[in-house]
VOGU-3710 file (C-alpha; in Angstrom, 3 decimals, decimal comma):
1> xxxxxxxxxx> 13,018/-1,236/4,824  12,894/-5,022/5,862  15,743/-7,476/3,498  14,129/-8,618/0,741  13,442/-12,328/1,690  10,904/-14,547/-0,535  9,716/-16,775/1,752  9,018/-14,319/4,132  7,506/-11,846/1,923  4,983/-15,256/1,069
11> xxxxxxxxxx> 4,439/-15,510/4,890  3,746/-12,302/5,457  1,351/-11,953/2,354  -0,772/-14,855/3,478  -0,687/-13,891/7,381  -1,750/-10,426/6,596  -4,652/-11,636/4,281  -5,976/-14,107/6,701  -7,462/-16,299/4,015  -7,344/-20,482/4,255
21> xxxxxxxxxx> -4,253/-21,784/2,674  -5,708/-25,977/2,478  -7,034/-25,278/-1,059  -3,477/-23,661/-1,956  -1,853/-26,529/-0,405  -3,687/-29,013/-2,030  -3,320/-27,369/-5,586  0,618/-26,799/-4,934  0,498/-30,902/-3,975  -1,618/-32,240/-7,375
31> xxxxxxxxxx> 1,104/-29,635/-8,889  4,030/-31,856/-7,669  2,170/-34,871/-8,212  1,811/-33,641/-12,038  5,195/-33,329/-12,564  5,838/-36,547/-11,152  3,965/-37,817/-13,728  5,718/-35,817/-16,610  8,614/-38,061/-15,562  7,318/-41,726/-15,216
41> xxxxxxxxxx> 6,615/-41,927/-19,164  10,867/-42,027/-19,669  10,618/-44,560/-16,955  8,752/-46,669/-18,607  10,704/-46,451/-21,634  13,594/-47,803/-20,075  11,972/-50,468/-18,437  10,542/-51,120/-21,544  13,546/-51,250/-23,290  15,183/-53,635/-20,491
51> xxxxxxxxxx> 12,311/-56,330/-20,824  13,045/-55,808/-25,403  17,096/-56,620/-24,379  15,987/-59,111/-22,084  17,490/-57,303/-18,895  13,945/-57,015/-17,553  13,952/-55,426/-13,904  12,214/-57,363/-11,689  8,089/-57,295/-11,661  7,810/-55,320/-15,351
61> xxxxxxxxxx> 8,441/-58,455/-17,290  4,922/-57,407/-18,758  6,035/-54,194/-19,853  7,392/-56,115/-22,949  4,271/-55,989/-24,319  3,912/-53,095/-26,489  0,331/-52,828/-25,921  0,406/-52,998/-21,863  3,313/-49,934/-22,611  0,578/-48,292/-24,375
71> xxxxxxxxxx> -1,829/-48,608/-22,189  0,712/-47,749/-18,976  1,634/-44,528/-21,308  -1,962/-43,729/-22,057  -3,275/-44,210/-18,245  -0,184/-42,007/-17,366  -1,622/-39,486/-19,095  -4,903/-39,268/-18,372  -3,827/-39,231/-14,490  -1,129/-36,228/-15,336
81> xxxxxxxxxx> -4,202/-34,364/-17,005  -6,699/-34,445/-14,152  -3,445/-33,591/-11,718  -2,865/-30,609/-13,694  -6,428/-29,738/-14,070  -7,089/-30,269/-11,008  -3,865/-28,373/-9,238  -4,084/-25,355/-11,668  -7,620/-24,947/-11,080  -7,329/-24,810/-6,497
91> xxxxxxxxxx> -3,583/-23,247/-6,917  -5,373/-20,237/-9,382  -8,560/-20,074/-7,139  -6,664/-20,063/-3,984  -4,104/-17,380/-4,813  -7,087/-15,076/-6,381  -8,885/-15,562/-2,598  -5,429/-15,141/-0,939  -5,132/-11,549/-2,240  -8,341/-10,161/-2,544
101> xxxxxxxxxx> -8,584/-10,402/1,195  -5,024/-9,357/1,349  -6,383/-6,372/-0,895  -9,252/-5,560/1,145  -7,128/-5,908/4,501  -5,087/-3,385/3,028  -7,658/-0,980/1,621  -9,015/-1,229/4,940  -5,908/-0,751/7,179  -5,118/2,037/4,746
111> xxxxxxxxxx> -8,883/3,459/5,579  -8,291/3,365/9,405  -4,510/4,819/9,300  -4,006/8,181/11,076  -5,325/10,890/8,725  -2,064/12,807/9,646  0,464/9,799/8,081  -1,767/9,673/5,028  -1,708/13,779/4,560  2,233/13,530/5,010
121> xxxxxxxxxx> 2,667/10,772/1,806  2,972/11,554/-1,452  -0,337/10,701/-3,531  1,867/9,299/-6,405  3,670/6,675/-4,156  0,592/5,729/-2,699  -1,195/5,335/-5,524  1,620/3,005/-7,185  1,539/0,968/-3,799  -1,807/0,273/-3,969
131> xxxxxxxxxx> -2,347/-0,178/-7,365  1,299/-1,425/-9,479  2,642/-2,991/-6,807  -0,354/-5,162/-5,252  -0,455/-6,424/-9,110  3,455/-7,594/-8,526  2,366/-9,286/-5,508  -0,699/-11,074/-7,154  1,407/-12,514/-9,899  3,631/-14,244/-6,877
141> xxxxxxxxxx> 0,960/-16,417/-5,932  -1,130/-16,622/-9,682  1,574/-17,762/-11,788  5,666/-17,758/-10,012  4,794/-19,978/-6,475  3,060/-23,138/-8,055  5,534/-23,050/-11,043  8,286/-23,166/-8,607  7,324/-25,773/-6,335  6,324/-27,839/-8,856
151> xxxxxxxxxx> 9,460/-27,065/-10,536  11,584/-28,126/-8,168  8,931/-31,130/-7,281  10,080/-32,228/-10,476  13,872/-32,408/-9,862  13,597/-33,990/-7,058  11,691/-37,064/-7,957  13,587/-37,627/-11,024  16,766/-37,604/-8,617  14,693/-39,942/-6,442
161> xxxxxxxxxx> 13,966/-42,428/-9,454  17,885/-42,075/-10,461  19,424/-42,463/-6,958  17,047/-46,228/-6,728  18,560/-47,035/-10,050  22,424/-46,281/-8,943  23,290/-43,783/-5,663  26,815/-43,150/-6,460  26,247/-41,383/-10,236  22,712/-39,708/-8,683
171> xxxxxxxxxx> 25,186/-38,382/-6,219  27,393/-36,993/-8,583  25,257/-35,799/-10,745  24,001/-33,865/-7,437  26,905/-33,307/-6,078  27,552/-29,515/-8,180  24,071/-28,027/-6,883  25,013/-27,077/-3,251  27,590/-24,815/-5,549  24,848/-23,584/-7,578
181> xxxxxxxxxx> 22,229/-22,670/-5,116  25,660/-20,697/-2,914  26,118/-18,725/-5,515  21,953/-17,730/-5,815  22,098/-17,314/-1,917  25,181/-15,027/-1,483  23,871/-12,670/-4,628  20,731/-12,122/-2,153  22,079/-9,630/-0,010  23,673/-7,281/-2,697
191> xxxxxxxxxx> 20,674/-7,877/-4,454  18,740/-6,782/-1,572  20,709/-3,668/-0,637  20,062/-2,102/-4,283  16,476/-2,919/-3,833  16,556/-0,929/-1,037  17,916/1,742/-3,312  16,104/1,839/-5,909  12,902/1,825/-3,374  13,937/5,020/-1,787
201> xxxxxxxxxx> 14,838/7,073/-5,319  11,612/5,692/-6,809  9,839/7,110/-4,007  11,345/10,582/-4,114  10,803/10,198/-7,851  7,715/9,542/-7,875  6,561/12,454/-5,530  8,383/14,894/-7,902  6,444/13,704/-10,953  3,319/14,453/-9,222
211> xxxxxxxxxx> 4,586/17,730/-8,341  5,797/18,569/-11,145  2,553/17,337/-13,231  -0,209/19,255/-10,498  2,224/22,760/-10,758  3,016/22,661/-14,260  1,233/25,808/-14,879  2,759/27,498/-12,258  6,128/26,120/-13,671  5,200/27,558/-17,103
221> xxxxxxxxxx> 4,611/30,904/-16,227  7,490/31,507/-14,077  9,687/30,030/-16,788  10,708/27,151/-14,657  9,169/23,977/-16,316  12,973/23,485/-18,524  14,290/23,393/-15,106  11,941/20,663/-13,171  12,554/18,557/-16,789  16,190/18,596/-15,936
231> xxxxxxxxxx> 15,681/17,392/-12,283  13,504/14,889/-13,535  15,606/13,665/-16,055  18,407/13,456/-13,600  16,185/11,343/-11,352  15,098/9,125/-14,105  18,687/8,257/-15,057  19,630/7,385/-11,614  16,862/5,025/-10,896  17,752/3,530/-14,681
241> xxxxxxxxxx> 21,266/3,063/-12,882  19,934/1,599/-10,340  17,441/-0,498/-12,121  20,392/-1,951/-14,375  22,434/-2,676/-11,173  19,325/-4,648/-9,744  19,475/-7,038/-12,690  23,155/-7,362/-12,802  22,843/-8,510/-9,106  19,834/-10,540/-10,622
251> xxxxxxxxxx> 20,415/-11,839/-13,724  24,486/-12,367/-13,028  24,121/-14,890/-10,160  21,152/-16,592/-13,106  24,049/-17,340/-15,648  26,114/-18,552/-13,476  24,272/-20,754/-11,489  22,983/-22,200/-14,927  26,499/-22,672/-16,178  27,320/-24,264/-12,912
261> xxxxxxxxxx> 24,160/-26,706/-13,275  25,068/-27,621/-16,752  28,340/-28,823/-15,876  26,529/-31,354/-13,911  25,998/-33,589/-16,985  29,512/-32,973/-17,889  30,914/-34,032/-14,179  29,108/-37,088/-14,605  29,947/-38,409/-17,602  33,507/-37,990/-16,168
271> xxxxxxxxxx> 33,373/-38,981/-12,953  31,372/-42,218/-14,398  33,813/-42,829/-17,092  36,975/-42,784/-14,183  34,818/-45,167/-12,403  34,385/-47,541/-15,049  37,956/-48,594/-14,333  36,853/-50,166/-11,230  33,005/-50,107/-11,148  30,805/-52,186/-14,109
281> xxxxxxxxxx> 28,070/-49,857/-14,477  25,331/-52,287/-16,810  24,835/-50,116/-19,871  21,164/-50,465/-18,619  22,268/-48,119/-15,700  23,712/-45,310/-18,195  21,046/-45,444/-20,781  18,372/-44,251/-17,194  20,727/-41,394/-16,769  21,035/-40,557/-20,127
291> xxxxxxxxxx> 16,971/-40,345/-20,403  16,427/-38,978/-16,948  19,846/-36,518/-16,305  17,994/-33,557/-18,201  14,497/-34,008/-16,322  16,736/-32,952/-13,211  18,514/-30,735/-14,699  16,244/-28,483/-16,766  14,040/-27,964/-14,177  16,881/-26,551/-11,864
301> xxxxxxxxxx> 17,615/-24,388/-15,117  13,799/-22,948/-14,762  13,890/-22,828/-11,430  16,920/-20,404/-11,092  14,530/-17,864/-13,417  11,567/-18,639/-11,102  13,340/-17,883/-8,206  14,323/-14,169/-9,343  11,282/-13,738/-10,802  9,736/-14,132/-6,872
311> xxxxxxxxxx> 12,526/-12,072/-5,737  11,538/-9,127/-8,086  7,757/-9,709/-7,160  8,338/-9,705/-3,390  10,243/-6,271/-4,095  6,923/-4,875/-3,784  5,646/-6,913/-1,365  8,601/-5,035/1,503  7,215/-1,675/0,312  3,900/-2,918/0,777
321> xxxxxxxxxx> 4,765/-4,368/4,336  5,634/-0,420/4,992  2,187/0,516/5,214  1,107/-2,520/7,021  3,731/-1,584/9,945  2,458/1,885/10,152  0,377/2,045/14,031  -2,929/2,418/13,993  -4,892/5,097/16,358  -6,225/3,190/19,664
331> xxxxxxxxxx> -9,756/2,309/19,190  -11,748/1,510/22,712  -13,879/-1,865/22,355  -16,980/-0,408/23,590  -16,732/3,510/22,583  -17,779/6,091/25,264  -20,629/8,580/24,904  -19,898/11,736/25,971  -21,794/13,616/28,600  -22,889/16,948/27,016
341> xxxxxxxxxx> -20,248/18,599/24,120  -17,832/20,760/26,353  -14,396/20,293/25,008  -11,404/20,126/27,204  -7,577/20,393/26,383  -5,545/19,189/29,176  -1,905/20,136/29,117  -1,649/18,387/25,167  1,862/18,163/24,043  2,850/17,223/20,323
351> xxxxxxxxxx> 5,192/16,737/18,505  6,481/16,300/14,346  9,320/13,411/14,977  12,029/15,820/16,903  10,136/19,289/16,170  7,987/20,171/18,944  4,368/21,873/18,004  2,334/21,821/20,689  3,310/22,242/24,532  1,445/21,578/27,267
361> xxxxxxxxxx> -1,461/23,625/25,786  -4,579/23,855/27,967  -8,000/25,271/27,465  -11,949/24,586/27,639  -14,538/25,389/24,954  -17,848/25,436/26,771  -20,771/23,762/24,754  -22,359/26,124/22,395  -19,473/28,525/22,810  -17,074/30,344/19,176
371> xxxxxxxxxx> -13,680/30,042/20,340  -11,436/31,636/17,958  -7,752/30,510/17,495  -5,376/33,272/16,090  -1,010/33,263/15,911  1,896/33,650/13,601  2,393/31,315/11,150  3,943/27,898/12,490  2,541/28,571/16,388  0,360/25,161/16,123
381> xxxxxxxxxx> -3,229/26,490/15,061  -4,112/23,370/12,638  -1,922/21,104/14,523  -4,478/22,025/17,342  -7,670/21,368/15,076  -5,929/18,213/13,511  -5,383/16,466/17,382  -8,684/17,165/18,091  -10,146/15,550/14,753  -7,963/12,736/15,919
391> xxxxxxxxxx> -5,547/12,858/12,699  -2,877/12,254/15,367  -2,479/11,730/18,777  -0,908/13,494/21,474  2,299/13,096/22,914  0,982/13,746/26,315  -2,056/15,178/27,908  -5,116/14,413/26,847  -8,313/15,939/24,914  -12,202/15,493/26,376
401> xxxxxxxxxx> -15,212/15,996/24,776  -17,825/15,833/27,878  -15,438/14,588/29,966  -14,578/11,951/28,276  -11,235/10,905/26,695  -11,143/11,040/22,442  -9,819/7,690/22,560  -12,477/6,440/24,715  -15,049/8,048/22,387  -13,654/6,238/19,360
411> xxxxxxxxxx> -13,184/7,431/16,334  -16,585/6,413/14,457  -18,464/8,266/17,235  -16,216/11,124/17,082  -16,592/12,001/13,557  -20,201/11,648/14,108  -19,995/14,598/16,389  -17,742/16,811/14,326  -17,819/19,054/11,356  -14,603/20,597/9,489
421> xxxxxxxxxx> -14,046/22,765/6,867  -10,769/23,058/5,557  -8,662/26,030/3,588  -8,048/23,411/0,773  -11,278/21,755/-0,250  -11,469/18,309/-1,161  -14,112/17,961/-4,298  -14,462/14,591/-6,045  -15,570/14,090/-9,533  -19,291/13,534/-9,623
431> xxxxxxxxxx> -21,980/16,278/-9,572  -22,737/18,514/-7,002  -25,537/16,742/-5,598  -22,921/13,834/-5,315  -20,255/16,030/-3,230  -22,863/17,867/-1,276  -24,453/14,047/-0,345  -21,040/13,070/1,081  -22,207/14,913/4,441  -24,987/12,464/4,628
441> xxxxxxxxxx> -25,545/9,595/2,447  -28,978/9,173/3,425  -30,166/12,630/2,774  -32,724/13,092/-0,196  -31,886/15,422/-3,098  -34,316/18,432/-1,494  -32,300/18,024/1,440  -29,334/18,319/-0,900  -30,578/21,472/-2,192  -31,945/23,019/1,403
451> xxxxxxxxxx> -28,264/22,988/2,398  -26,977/24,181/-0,579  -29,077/26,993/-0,633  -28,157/27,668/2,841  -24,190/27,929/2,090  -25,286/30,378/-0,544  -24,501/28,298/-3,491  -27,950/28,170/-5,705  -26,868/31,223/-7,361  -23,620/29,561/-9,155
461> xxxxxxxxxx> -25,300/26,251/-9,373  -27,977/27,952/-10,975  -25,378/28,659/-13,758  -23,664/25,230/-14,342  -24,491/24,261/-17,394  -26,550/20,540/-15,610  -27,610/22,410/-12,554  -26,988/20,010/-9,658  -26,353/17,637/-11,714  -23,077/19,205/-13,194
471> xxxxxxxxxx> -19,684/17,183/-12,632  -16,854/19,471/-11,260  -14,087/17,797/-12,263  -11,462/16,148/-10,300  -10,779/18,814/-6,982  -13,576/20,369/-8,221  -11,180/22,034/-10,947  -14,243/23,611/-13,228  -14,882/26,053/-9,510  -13,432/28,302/-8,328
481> xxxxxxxxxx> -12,017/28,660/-4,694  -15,231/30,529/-3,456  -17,459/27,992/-4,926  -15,652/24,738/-3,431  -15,537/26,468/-0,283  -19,205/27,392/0,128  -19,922/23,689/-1,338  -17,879/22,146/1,703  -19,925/24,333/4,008  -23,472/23,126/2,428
491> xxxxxxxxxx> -21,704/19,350/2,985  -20,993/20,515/6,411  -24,598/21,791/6,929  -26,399/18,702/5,695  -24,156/15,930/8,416  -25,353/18,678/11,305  -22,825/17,986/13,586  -22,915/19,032/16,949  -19,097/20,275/17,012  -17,894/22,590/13,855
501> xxxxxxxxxx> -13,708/22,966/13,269  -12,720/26,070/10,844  -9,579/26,004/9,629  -8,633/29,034/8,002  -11,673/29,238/5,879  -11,427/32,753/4,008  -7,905/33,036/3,921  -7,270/32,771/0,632  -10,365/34,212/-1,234  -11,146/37,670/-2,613
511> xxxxxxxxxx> -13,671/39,731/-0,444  -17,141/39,267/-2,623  -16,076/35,190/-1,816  -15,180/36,226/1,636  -19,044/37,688/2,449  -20,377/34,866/0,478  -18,378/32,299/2,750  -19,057/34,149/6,017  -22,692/34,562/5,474  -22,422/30,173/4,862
521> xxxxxxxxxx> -20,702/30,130/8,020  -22,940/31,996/10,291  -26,062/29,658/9,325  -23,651/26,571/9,946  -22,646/27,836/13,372  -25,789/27,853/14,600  -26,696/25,816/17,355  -22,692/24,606/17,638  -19,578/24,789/19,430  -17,116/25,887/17,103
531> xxxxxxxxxx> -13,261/26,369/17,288  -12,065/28,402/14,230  -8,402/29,374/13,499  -8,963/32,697/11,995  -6,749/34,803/9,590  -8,020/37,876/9,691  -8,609/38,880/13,158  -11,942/41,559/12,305  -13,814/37,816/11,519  -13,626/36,863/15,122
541> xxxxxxxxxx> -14,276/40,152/16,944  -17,792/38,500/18,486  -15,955/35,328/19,418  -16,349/33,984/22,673  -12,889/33,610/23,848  -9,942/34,159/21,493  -6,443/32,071/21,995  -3,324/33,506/21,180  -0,953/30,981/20,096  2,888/31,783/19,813
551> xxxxxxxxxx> 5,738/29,122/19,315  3,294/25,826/20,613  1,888/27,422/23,401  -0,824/29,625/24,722  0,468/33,047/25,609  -3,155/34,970/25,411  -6,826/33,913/26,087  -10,017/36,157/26,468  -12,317/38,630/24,414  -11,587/40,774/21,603
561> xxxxxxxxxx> -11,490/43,898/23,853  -10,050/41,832/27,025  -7,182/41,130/24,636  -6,520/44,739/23,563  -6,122/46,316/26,782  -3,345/43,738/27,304  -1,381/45,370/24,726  -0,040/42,283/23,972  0,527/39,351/20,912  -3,438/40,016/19,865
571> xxxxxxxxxx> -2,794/43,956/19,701  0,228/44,103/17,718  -1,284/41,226/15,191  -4,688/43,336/15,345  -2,880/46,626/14,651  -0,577/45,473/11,531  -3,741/43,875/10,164  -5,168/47,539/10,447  -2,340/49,351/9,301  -2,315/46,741/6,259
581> x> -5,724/47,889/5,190
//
């Protein structure tokens, strides 16, 4: 995780978004110019007050006139209002443009990321990135950035106006902020390194609360929930910890740097009054730094708070810039078609970070052809699937799909041509009709209903309480596993791809769920090529080649009875499945 730095968190945000910045320039300068204006009033009181004690400075003789001071004063403000207007207006539109593309760039790169990354992070820290933390982000830009600028537009002109009235005390009363902003800038690196903390514990956190939340019945029952509260607790007090050490390395550096600042006034007054002994400073001279000294020195005050305010805001901004640095697949600039559907593996390696999965694993699937994909648990079956559904890519090798590479075809055309059902069904919350349409948004509601009836679902639907129409709750919790499985087969059925992936299917249902799903299957399978990881070994006896994975690689291939006169992997899996009957 990058060092938290504000400016470049502010350069990143408005590279990344890709939106104009002129607007937000032009606000941020009628900002500055507005607060040059909050000044000039005091300025004209003293020059006011010089032409009343007849010490006039030279070419505001008419400010003497109490009327032209009121009408100065009055112009003043009328100028400072359509600045402010005017800057709050473009600094508040820009920022809102700024990060609704930087939203939508996000959404988007999040939409194109590999399907494998976004499977591997937890939903709850994903879900605060793109939700909490864009929010953090937005209020950089909405409310801290033109505040701060103009902030420290402010202090600067008013040290301008003091150091044309007399260098030597603007220079002192200067002097003690080099000391002030040190002390801001070497509390940045600590401050940084427990962001980094906190960051990592939130994230672990944060995953365990989800966890814990989607298993709490499980937890219940097995008497465990008491124990998950303790862990959490535990968690929660070390990221208070850390949270408390974030604003000590925050909030410290604040009160110092203010009490440093304050002492400005102080150093003056002393430094000025030792100078008196050999320097005449008019008492026209003090009674400008006794108006002006606090319009430089509050806003350094504010600007201390703005600048941990950014800090804390572009907190979120680094995590954010973690999902922006995560590679995208390749995407070819003119996809590929493919030249007929035969699938080809050639010698694909992959690998977890330093856990090999796959190794050089090589086979064909001819177009039209069931091949069935069978091993112990951790051999590589879904890994296999996943590469060729282009969740990741391969080490080395390369996959085909009529001859041509998969990331030649593209992604958008590949997912065109393929199908796949999954062990763990993805349901949204909407009605069936909605879940079903997913497969094909353009498909009418009898088409809807055609596939459905296909998979073998009418019968439940028939008993929802809306029909078709019935919302089945987030996952599709009011179904059970039968029913969301035969629904992601009727999904399946309505895209009509050309290319059908099984993973695991029936594994975990109960055999009247098991016939139901099977029968779904055999009308989807029509007319495809299909490569199905199989658990139970009597599902893929009429396959037309079976693989026998073991530890990433491919130690069988052939037929069902090919396979058991090798008296090999395949027979001793087939015979403890029988002897398990």
């Amino acid at each position: 995780m990058a060092e938290v730095t504000s400016w470049g968190s502010i350069r990143r945000i408005i590279r990344q978004s890709g939106a104009s910045t002129a607007h937000l320039g032009f606000g941020l300068a009628l900002r500055i110019l507005e607060c040059c204006c909050e000044v000039l009033p005091y300025l004209l009181c003293w020059l006011w007050l010089g032409a009343v004690l007849e010490t006039p400075v030279a070419g505001f003789s008419w400010i003497a006139d109490p009327q032209n001071l009121a009408l100065a004063l009055a112009g003043l403000f009328i100028i400072q209002l359509g600045f402010a207007i005017g800057g709050r207006k473009l600094c508040f539109l820009s920022s809102y443009q700024i990060i609704a593309q930087y939203r939508l760039r996000l959404l988007e790169r999040v939409r194109n990321m590999p399907i494998g990354v976004l499977r591997g992070r937890q939903v709850g820290h994903l879900t605060d990135l793109l939700t909490d933390d864009i929010n953090r982000v937005e209020s950089i830009f909405t409310h801290v950035l033109a505040d701060l600028i103009a902030t420290a537009g402010l202090a600067l002109t008013t040290l301008g106006l003091l150091a044309i009235i007399e260098w030597r005390l603007a220079l002192v009363l200067a002097a003690i902020v080099p000391l002030a902003m040190l002390v801001l800038m070497t509390s940045r690196r600590l401050f940084g390194q427990a962001v980094q903390l906190k960051h990592t514990r939130y994230k672990a956190t944060s995953g365990m609360l989800v966890e814990f939340v989607g298993g709490l019945a499980t937890l219940r029952l097995f008497n465990r929930s008491g124990v998950w509260l303790r862990k959490l607790d535990g968690a929660f007090s070390e990221l208070k910890a850390l949270s408390l050490g974030i604003e000590t390395w925050g909030g410290g550096p604040v009160m110092l740097f203010r009490l440093i600042v304050e002492s400005g006034l102080v150093v003056l007054f002393l430094v000025g009054g030792w100078n008196l002994l050999s320097v005449d400073y008019p008492a026209m001279v003090w009674l400008a730094f006794f108006l002006l000294s606090y319009k430089f020195l509050g806003p350094l005050l504010e600007l201390a708070e703005y600048l941990v305010m950014l800090r804390h805001a572009c907190q979120s901004e680094v995590k954010l810039n973690e999902l922006w640095s995560v590679p995208l697949l390749p995407e070819p600039l003119v996809a590929k078609q493919p030249d007929g559907l035969a699938l080809h593996f050639d010698q694909v390696s992959f690998s977890y970070g330093e856990q090999p999965v796959l190794q050089n694993v090589s086979f064909v699937v001819p177009a039209g052809s069931v091949t069935a994909v069978v091993g112990p648990s951790g051999a590589g079956k879904s890994t296999l699937l996943h590469l060729l559904a282009r969740f990741h890519m391969p080490d080395s090798g390369a996959i085909r799909i009529g001859g041509v590479d998969l990331r030649d075809i593209g992604s958008d055309q590949l997912y065109r041509l393929i199908s796949m059902v999954f062990q763990q069904v993805q349901l949204f919350d909407g009605s069936v009709i909605d879940n079903v349409r997913a497969g094909c948004e353009q498909a009418s509601d009898q088409d809807v209903v055609q596939a459905c009836k296909a998979a073998n679902c009418d019968e439940f639907v028939a008993r929802l309480g809306e029909g078709y129409r019935t919302r089945v709750g987030e996952s599709g919790s009011s179904l059970s596993g039968g029913e969301r499985q035969r629904l992601s087969i009727a999904r399946a059925l309505l895209k009509k791809a050309p290319l059908l992936l099984l993973d695991e299917v029936t594994a975990s249902l109960d055999p009247r769920s098991q016939y139901a799903v099977q029968s779904s299957l055999g009308q989807l399978a029509t007319g495809c090529s299909v490569i199905m990881i199989a658990h139970r070994l009597g599902t893929i006896r009429h396959a037309d080649q079976i693989l026998v994975l073991n530890e990433g690689s491919v130690a069988e291939r052939g037929t069902h009875s090919e396979l058991l006169e090798r008296n090999g992997l395949y027979t001793a899996m087939w015979n403890a499945q029988l002897s398990g009957q």
